[in-house]
N, C-alpha and C positions, 0 to 999 in steps of 0.2 A: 633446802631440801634438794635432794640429787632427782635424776629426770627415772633411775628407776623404784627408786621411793615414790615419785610422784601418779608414777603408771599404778603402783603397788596400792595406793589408795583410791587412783579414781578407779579399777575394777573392782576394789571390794565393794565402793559404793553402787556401782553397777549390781555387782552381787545382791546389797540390799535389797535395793531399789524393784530387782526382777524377782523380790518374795523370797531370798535367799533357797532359784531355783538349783538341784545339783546338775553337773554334767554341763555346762555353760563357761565352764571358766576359761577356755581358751578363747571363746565368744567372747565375753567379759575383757578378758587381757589384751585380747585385738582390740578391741574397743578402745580402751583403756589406753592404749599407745596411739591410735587413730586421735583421740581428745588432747592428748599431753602433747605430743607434737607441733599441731595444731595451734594451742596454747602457744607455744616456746618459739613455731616463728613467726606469730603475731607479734608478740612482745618484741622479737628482734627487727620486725617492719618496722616497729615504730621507734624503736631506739635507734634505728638507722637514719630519722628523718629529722630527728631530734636532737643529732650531732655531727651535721652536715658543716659546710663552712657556711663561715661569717662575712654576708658582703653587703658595704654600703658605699651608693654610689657607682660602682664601677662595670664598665663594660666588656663585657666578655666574649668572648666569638671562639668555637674551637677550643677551648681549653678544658682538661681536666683538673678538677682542684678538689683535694682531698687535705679536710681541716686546714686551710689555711684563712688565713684574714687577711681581708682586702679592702683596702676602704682608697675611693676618687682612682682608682689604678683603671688602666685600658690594658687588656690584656689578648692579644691576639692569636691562636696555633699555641700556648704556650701550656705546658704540665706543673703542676705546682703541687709539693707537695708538704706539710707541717710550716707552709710559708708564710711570713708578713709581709706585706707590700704597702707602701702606704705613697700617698703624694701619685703624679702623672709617668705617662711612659713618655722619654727625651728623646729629642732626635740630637743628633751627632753635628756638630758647626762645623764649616771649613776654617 
C-alpha cells in the first residue's frame, strides 16, 4: 500500500471513530498524515539499525563503515564502504 492510500484510511478511520462527525475532514487528513508519517519513520529507525554492519572482534577508532564486514581487523581514521576485511592491519618491513 502507497503512503497515500495509507493516509486515505487512517482518516476515514478517524472519520469513524469521531461518530462519522461532518466538516472534520481536513482535521481528519492532517491527522491522518501526522499518524502515517510517524508510522513510516519508525519502521525506517528500525530498519536502519537492523542493517548496519557486521563486526566481530575488531577495533575501530574514527572510522566510518557502511555495510561492510569486518571480522579481527584494526581499523584506524579509515571509510569503508560495501567492504570485507578480514585477518589484522600489517605494518610494512624493511
Amino acid at each position: 500500500m502507497d503512503v497515500y492510500d495509507e493516509i486515505v484510511k487512517v482518516a476515514y478511520e478517524l472519520y469513524e471513530k469521531s461518530g462519522y462527525i461532518h466538516g472534520r475532514d481536513l482535521e481528519n487528513w492532517l491527522e491522518a498524515e501526522r499518524i502515517v508519517m510517524a508510522r513510516l519513520a519508525e519502521e525506517k529507525k528500525k530498519s536502519e539499525k537492523t542493517t548496519g554492519a557486521k563486526t566481530t572482534g575488531a577495533k575501530t577508532t574514527g572510522a566510518k563503515t557502511t555495510g561492510a564486514k569486518t571480522t579481527g581487523a584494526k581499523t584506524t581514521g579509515a571509510k569503508t564502504t560495501g567492504a570485507k576485511t578480514t585477518g589484522a592491519v600489517r605494518k610494512k618491513t624493511k
